[in-house]
BAKE-920638 format. One line per 4 residues: number of its first residue (from 1); their letters; for each residue x, y, z of N, C-alpha, C. Coordinates in steps of 0.1 Angstrom, whole numbers, plus 5000, padded with zeros to 4 digits. Each point is the difference from the previous one (the first is absolute). Example, Ala and Ser with C-alpha at 12.3 -4.5 7.8 and 13.67 -1.06 7.14 Angstrom:
BEGIN
1 = as = 5132 4943 5078 4991 5012 5000 5009 5012 5000  4996 5011 4993 5009 5011 5000 4992 5011 5008
REM end
This chain:
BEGIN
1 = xxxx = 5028 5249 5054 4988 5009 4996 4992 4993 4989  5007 4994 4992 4989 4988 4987 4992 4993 5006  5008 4994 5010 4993 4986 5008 4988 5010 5008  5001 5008 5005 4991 5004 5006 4989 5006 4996
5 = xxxx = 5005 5006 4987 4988 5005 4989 4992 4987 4995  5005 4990 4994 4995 4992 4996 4994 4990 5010  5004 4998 5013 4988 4995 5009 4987 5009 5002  5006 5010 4998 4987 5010 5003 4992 4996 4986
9 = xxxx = 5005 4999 4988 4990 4999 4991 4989 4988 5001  5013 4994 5002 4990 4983 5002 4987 5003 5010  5007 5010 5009 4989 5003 5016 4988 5002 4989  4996 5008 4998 4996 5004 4988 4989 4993 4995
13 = xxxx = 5008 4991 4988 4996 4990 4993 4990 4993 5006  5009 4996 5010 4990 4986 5009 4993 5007 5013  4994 5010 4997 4993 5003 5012 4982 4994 4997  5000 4997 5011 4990 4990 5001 5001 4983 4993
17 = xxxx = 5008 4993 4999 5003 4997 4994 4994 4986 5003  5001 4993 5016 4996 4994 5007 4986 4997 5001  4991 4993 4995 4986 5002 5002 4997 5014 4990  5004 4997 4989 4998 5011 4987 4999 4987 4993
21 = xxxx = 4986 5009 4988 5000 4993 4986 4983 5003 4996  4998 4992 4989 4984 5001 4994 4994 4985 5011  4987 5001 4993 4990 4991 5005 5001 4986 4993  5000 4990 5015 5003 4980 4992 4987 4996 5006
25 = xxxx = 4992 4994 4991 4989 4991 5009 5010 4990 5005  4993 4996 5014 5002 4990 5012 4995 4989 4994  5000 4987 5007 4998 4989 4993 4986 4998 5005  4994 5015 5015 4987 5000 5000 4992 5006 4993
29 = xxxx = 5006 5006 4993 4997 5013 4990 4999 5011 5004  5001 5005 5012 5003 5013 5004 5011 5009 4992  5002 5005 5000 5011 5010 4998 5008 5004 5004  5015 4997 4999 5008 5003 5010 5014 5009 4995
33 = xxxx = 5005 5008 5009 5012 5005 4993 5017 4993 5002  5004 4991 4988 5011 4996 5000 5011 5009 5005  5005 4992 5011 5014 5005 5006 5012 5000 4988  5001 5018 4992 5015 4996 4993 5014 5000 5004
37 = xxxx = 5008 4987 4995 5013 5001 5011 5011 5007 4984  5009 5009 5006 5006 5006 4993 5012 4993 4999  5005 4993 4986 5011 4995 5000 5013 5003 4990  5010 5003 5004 5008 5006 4995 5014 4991 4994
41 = xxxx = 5003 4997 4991 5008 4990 4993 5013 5006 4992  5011 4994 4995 5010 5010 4996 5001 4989 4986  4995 4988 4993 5001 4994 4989 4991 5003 4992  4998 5002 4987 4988 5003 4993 4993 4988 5001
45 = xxxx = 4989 5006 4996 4984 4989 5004 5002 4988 4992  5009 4998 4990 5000 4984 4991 5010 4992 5010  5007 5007 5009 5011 4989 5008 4991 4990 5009  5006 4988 4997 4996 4990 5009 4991 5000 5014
49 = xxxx = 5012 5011 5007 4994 5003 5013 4990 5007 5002  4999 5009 4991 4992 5012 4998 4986 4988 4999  5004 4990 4990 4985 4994 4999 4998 4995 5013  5011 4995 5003 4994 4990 5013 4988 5009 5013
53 = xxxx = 5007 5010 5000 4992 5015 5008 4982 5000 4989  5001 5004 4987 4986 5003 4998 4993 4983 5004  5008 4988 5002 4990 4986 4997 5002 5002 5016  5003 5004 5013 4996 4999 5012 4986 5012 5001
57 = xxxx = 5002 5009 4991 4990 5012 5002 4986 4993 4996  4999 4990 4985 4991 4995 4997 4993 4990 5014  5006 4994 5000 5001 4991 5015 4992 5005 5008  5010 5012 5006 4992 5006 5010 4984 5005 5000
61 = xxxx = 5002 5005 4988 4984 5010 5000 4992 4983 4999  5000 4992 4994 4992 4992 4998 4992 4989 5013  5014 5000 5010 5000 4992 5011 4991 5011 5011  5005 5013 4996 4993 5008 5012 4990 5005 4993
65 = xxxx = 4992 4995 4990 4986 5005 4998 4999 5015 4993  5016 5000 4997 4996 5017 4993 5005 5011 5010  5004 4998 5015 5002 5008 5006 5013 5004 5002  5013 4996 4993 5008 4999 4996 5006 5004 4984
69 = xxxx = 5010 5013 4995 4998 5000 4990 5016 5006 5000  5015 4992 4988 5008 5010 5002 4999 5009 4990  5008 5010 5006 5007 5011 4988 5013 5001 4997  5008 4995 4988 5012 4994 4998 5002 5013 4991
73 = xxxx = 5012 5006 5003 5007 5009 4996 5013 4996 4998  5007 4993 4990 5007 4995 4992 5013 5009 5000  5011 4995 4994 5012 5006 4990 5005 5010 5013  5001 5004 5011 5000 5010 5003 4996 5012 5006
77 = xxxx = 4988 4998 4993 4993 5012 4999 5001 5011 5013  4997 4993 5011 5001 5007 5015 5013 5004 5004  5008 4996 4994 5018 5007 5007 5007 4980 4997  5011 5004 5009 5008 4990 5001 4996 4996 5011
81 = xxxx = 5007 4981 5004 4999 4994 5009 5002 5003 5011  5005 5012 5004 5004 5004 5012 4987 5012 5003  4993 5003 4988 4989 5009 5005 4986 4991 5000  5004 4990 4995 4986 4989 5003 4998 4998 5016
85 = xxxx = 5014 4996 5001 5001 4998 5014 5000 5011 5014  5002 5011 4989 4996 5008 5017 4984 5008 4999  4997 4999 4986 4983 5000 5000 4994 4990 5010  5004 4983 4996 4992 4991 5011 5003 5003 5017
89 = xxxx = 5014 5004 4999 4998 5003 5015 4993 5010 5004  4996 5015 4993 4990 5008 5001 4984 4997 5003  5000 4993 4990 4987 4994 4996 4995 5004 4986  5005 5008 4993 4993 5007 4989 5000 4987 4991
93 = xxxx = 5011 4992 5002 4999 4987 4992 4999 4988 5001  4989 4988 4995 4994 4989 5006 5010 4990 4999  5009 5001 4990 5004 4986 4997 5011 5003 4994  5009 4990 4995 5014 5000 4991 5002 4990 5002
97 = xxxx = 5016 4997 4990 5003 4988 5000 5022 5007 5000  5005 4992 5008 5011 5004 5002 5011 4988 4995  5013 5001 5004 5011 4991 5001 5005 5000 5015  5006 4990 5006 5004 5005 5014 5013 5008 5001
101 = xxxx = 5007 5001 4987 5010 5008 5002 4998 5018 5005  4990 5005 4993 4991 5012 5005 4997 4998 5016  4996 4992 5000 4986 5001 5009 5008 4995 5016  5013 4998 4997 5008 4995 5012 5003 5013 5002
105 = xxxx = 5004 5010 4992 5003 5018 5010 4990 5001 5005  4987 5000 4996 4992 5003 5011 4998 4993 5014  5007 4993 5001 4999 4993 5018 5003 4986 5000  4992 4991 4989 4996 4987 4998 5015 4992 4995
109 = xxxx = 5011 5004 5013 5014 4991 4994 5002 4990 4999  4987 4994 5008 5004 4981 4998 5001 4996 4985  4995 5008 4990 4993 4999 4983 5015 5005 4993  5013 5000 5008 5014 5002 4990 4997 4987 4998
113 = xxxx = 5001 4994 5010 5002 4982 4992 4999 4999 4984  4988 5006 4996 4997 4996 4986 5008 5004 4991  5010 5012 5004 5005 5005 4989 5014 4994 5000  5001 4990 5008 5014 4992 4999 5002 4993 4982
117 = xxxx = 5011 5000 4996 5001 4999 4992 5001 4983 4996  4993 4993 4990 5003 4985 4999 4996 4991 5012  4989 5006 5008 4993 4997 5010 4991 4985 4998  4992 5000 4990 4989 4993 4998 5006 4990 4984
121 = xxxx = 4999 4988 5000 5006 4990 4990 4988 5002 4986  4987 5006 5005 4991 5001 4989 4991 5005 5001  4991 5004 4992 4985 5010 5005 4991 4987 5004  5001 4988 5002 4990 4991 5009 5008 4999 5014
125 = xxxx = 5008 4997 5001 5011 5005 5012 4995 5013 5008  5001 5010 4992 4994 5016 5008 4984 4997 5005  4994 4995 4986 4988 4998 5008 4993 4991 5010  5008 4991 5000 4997 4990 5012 5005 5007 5018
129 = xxxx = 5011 5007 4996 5003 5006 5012 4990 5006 5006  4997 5011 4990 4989 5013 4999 4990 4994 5007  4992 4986 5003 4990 4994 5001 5003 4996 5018  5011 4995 5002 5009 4996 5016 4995 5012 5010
133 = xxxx = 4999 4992 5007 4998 5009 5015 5014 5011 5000  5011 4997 4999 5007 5011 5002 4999 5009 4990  4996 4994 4987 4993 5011 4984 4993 5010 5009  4987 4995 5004 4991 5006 5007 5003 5012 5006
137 = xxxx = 5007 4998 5014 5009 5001 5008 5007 5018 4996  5003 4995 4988 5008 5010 4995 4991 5010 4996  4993 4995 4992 4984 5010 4996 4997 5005 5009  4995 4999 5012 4995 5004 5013 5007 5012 5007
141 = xxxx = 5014 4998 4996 5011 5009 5009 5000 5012 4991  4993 5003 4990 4999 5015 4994 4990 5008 5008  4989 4990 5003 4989 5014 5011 5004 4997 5011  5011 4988 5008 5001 5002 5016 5015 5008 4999
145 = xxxx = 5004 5001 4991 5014 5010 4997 5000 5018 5001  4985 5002 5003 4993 5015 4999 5005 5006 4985  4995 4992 4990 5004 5012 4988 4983 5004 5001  4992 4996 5005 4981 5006 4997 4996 4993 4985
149 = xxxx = 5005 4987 4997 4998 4991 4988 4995 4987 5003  4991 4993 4993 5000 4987 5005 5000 4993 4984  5006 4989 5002 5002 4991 4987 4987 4991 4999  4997 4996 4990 4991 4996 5000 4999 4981 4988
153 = xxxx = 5015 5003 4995 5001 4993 4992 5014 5000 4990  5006 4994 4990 5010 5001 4993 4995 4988 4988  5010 5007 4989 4998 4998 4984 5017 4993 5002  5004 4991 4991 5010 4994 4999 5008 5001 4986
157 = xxxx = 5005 5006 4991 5000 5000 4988 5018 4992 4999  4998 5001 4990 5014 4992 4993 5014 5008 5002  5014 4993 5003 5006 5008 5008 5006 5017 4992  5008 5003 5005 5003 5009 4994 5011 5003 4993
161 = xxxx = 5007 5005 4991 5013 5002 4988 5004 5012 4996  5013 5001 5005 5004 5014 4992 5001 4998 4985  5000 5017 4995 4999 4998 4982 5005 5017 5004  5006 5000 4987 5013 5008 4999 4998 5008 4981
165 = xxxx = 5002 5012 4999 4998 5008 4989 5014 4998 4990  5010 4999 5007 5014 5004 4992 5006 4982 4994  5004 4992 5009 5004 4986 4994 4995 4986 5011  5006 4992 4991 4995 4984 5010 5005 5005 5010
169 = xxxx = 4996 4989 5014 5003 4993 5007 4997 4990 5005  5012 4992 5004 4999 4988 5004 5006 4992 5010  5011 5014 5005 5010 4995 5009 4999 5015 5012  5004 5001 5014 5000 5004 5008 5008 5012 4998
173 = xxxx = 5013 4995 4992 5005 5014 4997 4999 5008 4992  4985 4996 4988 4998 5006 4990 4989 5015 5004  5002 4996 5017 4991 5011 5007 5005 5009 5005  5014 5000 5002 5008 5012 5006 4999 5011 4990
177 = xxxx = 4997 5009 5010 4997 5014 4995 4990 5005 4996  4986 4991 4996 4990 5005 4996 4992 5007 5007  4991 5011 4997 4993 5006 5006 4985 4994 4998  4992 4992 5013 4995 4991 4996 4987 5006 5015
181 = xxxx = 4987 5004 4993 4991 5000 5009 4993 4991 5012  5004 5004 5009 4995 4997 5013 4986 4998 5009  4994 4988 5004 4990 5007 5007 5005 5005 5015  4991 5005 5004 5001 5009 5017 5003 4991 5006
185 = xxxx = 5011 4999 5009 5001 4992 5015 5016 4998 5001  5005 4999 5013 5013 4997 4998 5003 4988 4992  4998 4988 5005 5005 4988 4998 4997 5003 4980  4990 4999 4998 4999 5005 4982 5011 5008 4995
189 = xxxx = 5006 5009 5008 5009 5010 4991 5013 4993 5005  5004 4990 5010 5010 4993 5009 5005 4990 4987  4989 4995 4992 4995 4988 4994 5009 5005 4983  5000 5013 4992 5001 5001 4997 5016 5005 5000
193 = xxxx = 5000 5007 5008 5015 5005 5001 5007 4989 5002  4996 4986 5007 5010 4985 5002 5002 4996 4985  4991 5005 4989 5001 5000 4985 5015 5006 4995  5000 5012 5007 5014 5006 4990 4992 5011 4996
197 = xxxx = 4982 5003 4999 4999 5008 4999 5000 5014 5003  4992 5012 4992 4999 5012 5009 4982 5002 5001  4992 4994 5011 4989 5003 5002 4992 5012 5001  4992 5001 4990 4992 5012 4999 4987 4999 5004
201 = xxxx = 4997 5011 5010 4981 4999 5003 4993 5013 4989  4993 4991 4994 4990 5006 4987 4984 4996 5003  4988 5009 5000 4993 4997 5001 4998 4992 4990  4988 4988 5004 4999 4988 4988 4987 5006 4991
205 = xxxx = 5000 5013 4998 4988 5006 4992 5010 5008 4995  5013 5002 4997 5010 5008 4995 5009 4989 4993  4999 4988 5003 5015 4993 4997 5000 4997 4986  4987 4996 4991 5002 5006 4984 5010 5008 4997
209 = xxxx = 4996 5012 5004 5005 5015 4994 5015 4999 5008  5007 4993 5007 5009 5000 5009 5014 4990 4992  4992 4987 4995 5004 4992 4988 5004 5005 4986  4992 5011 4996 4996 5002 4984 5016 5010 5001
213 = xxxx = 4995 5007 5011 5010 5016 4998 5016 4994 5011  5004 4988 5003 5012 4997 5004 5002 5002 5012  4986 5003 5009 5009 5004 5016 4997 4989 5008  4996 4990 4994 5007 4986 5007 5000 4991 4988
217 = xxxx = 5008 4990 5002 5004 4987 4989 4990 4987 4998  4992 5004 5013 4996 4987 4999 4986 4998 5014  4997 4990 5003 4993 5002 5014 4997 4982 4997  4990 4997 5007 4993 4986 5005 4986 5000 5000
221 = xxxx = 4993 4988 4995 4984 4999 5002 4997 4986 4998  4989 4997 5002 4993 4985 4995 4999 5001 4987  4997 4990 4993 4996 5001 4985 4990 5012 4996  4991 4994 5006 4984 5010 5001 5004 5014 5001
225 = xxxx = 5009 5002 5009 5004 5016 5002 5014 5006 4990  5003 4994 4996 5007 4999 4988 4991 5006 4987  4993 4989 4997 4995 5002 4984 4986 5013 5008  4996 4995 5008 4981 5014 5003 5009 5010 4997
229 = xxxx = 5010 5000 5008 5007 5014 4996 5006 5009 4991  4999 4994 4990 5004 5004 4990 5018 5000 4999  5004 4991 5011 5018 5002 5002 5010 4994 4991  4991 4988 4988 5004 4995 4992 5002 5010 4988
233 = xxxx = 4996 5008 5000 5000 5013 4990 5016 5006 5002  5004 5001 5012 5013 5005 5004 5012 4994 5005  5002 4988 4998 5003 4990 5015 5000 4990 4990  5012 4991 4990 5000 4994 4992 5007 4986 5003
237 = xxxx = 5007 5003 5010 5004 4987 5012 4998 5000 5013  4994 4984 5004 4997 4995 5007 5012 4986 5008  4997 4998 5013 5006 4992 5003 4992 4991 5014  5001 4991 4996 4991 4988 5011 4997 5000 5014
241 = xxxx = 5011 5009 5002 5008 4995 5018 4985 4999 5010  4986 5003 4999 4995 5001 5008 5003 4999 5015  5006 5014 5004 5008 5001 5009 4984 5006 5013  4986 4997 4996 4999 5003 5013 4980 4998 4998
245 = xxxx = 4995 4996 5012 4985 4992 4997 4996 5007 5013  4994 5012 4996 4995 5009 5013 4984 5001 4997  4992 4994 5010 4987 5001 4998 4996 5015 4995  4987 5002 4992 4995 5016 4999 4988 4998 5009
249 = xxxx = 5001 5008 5013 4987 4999 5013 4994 5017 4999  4984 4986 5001 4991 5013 4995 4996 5001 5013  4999 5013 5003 4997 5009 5013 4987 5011 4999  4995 4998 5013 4989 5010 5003 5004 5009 5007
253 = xxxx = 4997 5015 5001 4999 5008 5010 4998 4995 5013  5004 5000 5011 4999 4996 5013 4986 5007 5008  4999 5017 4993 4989 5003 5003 4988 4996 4992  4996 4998 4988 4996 4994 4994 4998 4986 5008
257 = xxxx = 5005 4994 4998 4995 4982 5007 4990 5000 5015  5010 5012 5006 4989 5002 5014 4990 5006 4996  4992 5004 4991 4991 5004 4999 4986 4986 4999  5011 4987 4995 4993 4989 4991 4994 4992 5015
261 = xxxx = 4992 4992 4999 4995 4991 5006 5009 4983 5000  5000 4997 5009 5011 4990 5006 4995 4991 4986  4986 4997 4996 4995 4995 4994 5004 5002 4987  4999 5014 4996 5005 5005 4986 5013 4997 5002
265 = xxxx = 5014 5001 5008 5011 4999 4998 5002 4985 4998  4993 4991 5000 4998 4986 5003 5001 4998 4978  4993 5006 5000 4985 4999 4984 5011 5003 4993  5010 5014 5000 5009 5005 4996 5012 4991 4996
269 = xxxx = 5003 4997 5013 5016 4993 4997 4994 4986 4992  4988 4994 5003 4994 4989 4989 5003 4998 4986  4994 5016 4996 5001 4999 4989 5010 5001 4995  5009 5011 5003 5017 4996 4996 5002 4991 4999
273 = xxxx = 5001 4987 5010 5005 4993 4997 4990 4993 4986  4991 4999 5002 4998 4994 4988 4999 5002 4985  5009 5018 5001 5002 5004 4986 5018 4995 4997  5001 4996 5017 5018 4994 4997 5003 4989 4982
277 = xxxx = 4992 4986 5007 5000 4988 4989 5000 5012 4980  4990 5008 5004 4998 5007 4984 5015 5005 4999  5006 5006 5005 5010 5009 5001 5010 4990 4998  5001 4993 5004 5013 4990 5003 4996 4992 4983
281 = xxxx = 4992 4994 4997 4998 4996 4984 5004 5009 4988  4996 5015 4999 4998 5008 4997 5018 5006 4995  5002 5002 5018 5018 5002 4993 5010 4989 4993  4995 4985 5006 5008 4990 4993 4995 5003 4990
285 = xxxx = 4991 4997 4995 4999 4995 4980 5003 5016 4994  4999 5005 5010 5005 5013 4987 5012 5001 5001  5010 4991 5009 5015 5003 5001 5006 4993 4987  4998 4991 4991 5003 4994 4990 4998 5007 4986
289 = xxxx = 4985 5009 5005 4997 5003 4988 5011 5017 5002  4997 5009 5010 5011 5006 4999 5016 5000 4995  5006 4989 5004 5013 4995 4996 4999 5002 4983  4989 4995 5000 5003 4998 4979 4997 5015 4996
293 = xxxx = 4991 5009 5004 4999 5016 5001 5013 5002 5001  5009 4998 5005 5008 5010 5006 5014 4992 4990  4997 4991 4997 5015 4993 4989 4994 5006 4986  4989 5003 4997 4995 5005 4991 5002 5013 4996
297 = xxxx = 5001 5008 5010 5001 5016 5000 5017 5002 5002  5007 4993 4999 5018 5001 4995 5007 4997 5011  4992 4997 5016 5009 5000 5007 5006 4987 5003  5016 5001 5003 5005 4986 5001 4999 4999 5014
301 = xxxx = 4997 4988 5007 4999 4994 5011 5010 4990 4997  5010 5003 5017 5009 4987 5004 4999 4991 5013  5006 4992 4999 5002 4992 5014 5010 5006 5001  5000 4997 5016 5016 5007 5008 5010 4989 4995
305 = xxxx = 5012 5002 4997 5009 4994 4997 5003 4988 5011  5003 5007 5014 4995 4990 5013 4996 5007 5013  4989 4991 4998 4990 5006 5009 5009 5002 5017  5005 4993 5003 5011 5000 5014 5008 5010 5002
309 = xxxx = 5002 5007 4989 5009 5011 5004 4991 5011 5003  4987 5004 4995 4991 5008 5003 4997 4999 5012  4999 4992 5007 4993 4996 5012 5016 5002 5009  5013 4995 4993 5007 5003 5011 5005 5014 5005
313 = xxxx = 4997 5010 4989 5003 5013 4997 4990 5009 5011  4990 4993 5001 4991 5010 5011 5001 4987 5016  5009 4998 5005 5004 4995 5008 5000 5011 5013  5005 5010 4994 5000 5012 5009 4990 5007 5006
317 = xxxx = 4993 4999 4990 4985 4999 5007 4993 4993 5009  5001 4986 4998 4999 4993 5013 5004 4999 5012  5015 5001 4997 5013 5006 5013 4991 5008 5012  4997 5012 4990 4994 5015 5006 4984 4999 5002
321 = xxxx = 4993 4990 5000 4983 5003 5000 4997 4984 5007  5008 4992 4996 4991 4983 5001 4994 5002 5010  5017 4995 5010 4996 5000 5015 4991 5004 5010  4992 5013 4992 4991 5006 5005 4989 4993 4998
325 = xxxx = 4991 4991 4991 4994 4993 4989 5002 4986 5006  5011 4997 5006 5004 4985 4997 4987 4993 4999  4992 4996 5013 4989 4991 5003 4992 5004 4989  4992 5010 4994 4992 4999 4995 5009 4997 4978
329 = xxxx = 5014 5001 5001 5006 4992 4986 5005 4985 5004  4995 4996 5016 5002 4981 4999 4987 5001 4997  4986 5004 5005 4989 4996 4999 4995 5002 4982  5005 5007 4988 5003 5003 4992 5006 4990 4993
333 = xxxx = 5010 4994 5002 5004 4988 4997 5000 4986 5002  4992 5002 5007 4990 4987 5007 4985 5002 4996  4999 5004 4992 4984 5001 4997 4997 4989 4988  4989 4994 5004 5003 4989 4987 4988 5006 4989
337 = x = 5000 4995 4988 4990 5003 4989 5003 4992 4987
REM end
């Protein structure tokens, strides 16, 4: 009944939303009404990604003369990742930006791959794949998969780290028993339980309050999503394992895009890509400066004691998912960069 109330609000919200806005002069000088695309985000507007989304919006309006304009609704604001996503399939909503661990319940299962654990040797590694015909490949299989989404692009950020409220860790078994936040998808909650943990699904617009008040110990993020979040405030150890480099793919409404011109879908995915290079600068150099943020604000960061037992501990995981995956984790491992 929430979900349904709150898509109805969004209905709402975004009615007219499509070819809604004020008046842009044309580069004829006419007068024209900017198409606004509604976009819905779950980081606050200072996070990396978040910028990368307003520098493709700048992009866009500029390349398309003005006729192009987004509307970035930040932190939240529209519901959770799972209500972003069934707005786009409605249509009430233009755009988002997802993980493939979500986005694989909706249909698009070729996109578990990503959430294998220790998958990718580095974030140039992920991103070089991401760029490969079978990267591609994979992108593509979310609108021929019928979720009513089409990708249009991905953000690459630095890998990801659990960090924990109660003590260190640094060793595999310093994880048994913790109650440790989950994102959505099998292989993600498969991934943690091969930990020793007990995985918990918390919305990630709750998991502050979820941290502060004890009803989980701990969870996982990038740096960036670490400190934007304020998780350094609650969450006083950290540990290295970067156990996982899942593209964030930014998606359009399916209805939405068919509305665009083969031409505009052309102009569109353009300019993504060429707010990628900003985005990809943007999270490196602030990954350093975050690190000294975040040794600064009390929290101790460790190296895993050894890194081989992490990786052998979710073995089980691979047992139960590879084989399904295989060709597209040799072509993953053969990718050069």
């Amino acid at each position: 009944m929430k979900k349904t109330a709150l898509v109805c609000m969004l209905a709402l919200l975004m009615a007219g939303s499509l070819f809604a806005g004020g008046q842009t002069e044309a580069s004829s000088g006419a007068a024209v009404k900017p198409t606004i695309l509604k976009v819905g985000l779950n980081n606050p507007i200072t996070h990396p990604l978040d910028q990368g989304i307003v520098k493709f919006g700048e992009i866009l309006k500029e390349k398309s003369g003005g006729r192009y304009e987004l509307q970035i609704f930040p932190g939240g604001q529209l519901g959770k990742p799972a209500v972003h996503l069934q707005s786009l399939q409605s249509g009430v909503l233009d755009m988002t930006m997802i993980m493939p661990a979500t986005l694989a319940d909706y249909g698009a299962k070729d996109l578990k791959v990503f959430t294998l654990p220790y998958l990718f040797e580095s974030v140039a590694h992920a991103r070089a794949f991401q760029k490969t015909e079978a990267g591609q490949k994979l992108f593509d299989s979310i609108q021929t998969s019928g979720t009513r989404m089409v990708a249009i692009g991905s953000y690459q950020e630095s890998a990801r780290h659990y960090f924990f409220t109660k003590k260190k860790v640094t060793r595999v078994a310093d994880m048994k028993g913790m109650k440790i936040r989950s994102n959505e998808g099998a292989i993600a909650l498969e991934n943690m339980a091969s930990l020793g943990t007990n995985p918990v699904s918390i919305a990630f617009t709750e998991l502050y309050s979820a941290l502060q008040t004890g009803i989980v110990d701990g969870a996982e993020q990038p740096l960036s999503g670490f400190y934007n979040n304020q998780f350094h405030e609650v969450a006083k150890y950290m540990v290295l394992d970067g156990h996982e480099l899942s593209p964030n793919i930014v998606l359009f409404s399916e209805i939405t895009w068919n509305k665009l011109s083969s031409e505009d879908q052309k102009l569109i995915k353009a300019c993504f890509a060429e707010s990628v290079p900003y985005f990809n600068q943007l999270s490196d150099s602030e990954d350093s400066v975050l690190m000294k943020k975040i040794l600064a604000a009390g929290v101790e960061v460790y190296e895993p004691a050894d890194p081989s037992e992490w990786r052998a501990a979710v073995k089980s995981v691979y047992d139960k998912y590879g084989t399904e995956y295989a060709a597209t984790i040799e072509q993953i491992i053969n990718t050069t960069y």
